[in-house]
C-alpha positions as CSV (number, residue, x, y, z in Angstrom):
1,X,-7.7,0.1,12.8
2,X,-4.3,1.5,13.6
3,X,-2.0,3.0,11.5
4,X,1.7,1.9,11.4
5,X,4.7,4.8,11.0
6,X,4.5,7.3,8.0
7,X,6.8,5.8,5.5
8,X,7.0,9.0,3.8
9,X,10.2,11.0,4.2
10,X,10.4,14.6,4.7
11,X,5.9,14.8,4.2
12,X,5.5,18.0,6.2
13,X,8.2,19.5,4.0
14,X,10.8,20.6,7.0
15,X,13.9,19.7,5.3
16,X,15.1,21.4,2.7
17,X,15.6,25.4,2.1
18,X,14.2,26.1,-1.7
19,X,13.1,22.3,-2.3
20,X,12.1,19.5,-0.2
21,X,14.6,16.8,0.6
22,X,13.9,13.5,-0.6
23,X,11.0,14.6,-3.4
24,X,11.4,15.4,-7.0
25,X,9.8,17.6,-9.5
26,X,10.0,16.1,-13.4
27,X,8.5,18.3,-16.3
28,X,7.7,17.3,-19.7
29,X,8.8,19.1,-22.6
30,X,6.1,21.4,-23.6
31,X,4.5,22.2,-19.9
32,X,5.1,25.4,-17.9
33,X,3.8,23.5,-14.6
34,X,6.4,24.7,-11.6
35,X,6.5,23.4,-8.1
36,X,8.0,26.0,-5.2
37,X,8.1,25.4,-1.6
38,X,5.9,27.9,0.0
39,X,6.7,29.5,4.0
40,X,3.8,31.8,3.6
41,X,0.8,29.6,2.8
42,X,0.9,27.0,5.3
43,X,-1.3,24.3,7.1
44,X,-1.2,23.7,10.9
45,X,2.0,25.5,10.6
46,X,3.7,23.4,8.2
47,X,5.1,24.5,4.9
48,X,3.4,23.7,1.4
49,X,4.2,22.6,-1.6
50,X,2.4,25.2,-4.8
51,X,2.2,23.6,-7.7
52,X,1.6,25.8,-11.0
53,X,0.5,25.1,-14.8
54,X,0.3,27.8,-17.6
55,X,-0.7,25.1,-19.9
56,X,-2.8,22.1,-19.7
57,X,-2.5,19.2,-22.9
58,X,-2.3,15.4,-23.0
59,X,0.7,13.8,-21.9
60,X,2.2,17.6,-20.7
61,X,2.4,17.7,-17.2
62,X,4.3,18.3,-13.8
63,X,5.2,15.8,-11.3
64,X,5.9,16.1,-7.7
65,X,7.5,12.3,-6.9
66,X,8.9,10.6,-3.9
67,X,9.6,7.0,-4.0
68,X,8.2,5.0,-0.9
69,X,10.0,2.2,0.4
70,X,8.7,-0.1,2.9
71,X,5.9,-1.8,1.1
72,X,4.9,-5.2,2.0
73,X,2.9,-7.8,-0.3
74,X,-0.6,-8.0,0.8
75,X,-0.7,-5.5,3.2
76,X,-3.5,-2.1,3.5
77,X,-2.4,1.4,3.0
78,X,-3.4,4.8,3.6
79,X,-2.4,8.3,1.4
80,X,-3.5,10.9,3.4
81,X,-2.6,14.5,2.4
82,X,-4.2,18.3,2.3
83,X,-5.1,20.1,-0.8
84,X,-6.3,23.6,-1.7
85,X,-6.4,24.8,-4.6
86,X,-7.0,28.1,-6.9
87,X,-8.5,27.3,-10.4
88,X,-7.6,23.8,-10.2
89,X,-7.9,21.5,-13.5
90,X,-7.0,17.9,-14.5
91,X,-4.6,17.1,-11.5
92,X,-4.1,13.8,-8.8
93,X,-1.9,11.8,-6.7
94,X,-1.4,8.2,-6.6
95,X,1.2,6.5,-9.0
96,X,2.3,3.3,-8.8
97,X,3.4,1.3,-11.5
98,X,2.6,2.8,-14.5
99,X,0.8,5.3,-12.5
100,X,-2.4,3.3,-12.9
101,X,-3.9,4.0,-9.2
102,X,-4.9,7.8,-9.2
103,X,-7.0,10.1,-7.1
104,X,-8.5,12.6,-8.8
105,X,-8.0,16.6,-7.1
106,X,-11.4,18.8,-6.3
107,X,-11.5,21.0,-9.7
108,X,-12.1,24.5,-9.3
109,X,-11.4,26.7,-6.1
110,X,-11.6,25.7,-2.7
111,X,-10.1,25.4,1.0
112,X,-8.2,23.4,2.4
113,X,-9.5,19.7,2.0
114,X,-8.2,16.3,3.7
115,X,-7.8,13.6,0.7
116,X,-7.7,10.0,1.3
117,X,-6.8,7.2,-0.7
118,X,-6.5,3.5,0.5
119,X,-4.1,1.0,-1.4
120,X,-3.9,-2.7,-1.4
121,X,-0.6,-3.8,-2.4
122,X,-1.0,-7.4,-4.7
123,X,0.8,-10.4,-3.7
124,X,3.9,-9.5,-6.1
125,X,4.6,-5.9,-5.0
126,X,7.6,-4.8,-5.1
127,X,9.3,-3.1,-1.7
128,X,8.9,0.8,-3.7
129,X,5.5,2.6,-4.4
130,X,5.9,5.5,-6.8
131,X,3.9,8.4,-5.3
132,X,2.9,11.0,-7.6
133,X,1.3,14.3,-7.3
134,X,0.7,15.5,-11.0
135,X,-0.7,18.3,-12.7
136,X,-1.9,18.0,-16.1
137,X,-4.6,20.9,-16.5
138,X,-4.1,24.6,-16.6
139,X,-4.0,25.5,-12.9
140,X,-3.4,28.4,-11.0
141,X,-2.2,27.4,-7.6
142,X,-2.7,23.6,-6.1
143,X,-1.3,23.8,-2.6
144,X,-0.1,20.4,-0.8
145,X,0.6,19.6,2.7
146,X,1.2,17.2,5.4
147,X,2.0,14.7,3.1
148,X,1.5,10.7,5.0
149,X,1.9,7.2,3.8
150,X,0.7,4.5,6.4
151,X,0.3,0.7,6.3
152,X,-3.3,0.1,7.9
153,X,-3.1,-2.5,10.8
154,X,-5.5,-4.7,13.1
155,X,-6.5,-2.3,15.7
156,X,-4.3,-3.1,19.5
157,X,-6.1,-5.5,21.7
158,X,-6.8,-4.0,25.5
159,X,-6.9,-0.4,24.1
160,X,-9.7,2.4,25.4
161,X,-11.0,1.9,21.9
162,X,-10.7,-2.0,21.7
163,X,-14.3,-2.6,22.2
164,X,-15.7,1.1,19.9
165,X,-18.4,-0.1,17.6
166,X,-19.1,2.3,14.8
167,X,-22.8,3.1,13.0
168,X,-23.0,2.3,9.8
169,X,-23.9,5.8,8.3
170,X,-23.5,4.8,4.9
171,X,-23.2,2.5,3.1
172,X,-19.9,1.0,2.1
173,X,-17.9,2.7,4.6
174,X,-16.3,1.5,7.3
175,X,-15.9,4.5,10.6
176,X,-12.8,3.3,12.7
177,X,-12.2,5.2,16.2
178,X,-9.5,7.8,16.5
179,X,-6.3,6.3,14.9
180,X,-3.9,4.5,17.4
181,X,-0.4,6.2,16.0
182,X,2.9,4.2,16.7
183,X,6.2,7.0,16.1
184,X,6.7,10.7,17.1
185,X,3.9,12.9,17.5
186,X,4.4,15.7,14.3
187,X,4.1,18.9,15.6
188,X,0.7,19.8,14.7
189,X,-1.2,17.5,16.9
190,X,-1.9,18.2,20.4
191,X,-3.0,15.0,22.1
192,X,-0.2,12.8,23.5
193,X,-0.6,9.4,24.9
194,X,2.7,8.2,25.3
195,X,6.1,8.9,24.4
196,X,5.6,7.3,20.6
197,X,2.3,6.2,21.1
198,X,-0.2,9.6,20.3
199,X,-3.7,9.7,19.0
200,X,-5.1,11.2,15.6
201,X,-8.0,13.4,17.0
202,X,-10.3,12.8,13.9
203,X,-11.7,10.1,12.3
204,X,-10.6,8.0,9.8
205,X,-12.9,7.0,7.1
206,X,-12.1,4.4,4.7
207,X,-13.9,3.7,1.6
208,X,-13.8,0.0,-0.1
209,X,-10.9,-0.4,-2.6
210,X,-11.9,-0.3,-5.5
211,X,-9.2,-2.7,-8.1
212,X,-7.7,-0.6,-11.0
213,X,-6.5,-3.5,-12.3
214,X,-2.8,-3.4,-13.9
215,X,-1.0,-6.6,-15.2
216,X,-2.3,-9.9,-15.9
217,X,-5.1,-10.0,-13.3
218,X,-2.9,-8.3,-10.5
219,X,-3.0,-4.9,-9.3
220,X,-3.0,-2.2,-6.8
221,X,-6.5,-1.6,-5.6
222,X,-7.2,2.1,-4.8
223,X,-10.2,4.0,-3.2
224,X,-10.5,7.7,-2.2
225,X,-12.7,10.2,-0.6
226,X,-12.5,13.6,0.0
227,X,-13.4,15.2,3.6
228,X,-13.6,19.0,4.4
């Protein structure tokens, strides 16, 4: 599979001195989550997002929001971002309408992880996806980074990888060869191809969608994984 550009604006958090341009934080009344934009905890270089909560109660949270545009009926995508987290409770990323599609954190404390969740737009989509990273338990420190957003596409014909077949290590789960990338490299990767062509040195792994069902039959499907 190849992945198309990342429709996500501003996901490595470059722009923007005390906040990131193009994101929002909302609070409801009662939480004490905060959000601050971090220069000293970083991830391949890039700057982070820490996300706090003194408090953790139903319906009390902090959100972290951009709105995606680009989205296309029909069409497979990919939320990729990295996590770690210090005393992490109750917190996920997703959204969509009425936030139904979510991803659920790793609790607890832990590394830096890479978190994966595949969407399937439904045939009446509209051209927006609302991306949320919330908080919603007590937490001590939830760090996000190298945030991407990327419509999964048939893999190019006449590639080096054209003709990579895959074992089946588990069930379920499809392995795809190293990502075919179209737009500018970001600076963390290390392998260029071509001028707006550069390769993803991992894998991808992408887990069945899984419907979450919202509306009358139709609904954004979402799966996730987690990979250290």
């Amino acid at each position: 599979m190849a992945l198309g550009p990342n429709l996500i604006r501003n996901g490595y958090f470059y722009l923007g001195d005390h906040f990131p341009t193009g994101w929002a934080w909302t609070v409801q009344p009662g939480s004490h989550a905060t959000v601050t934009l971090s220069d000293s905890v970083t991830h391949f270089g890039h700057r982070t997002m820490r996300i706090r909560n003194a408090n953790g109660a139903p319906d009390v949270y902090g959100s972290l929001s951009m709105q995606v545009n680009g989205i296309h009926p029909g069409k497979d995508y990919l939320v990729r971002l990295w996590a770690k987290g210090d005393d992490v409770n109750d917190c996920w990323f997703g959204g969509g309408p009425n936030w139904v599609v979510r991803e659920s954190f790793p609790q607890g404390s832990y590394g830096w992880q890479l978190l994966e969740l595949r969407l399937s737009a439904p045939p009446d989509a509209g051209p927006t996806f609302d991306l949320r990273v919330n908080v919603e338990g007590p937490t001590e420190s939830l760090w996000v980074a190298d945030v991407t957003f990327q419509e999964l596409r048939p893999a190019p014909q006449g590639g080096p990888y054209s003709n990579y077949t895959a074992p089946q290590e588990q069930p379920g789960v499809t392995y795809y060869p190293p990502n075919v990338v179209v737009g500018p490299p970001p600076p963390a990767y290390y392998y260029p191809y071509s001028p707006y062509l550069w390769y993803d040195p991992g894998f991808t792994v992408v887990v069945p969608v899984h419907p979450h069902g919202w509306g009358f039959g139709w609904g954004w499907g979402g799966g996730g994984r987690h990979w250290r």
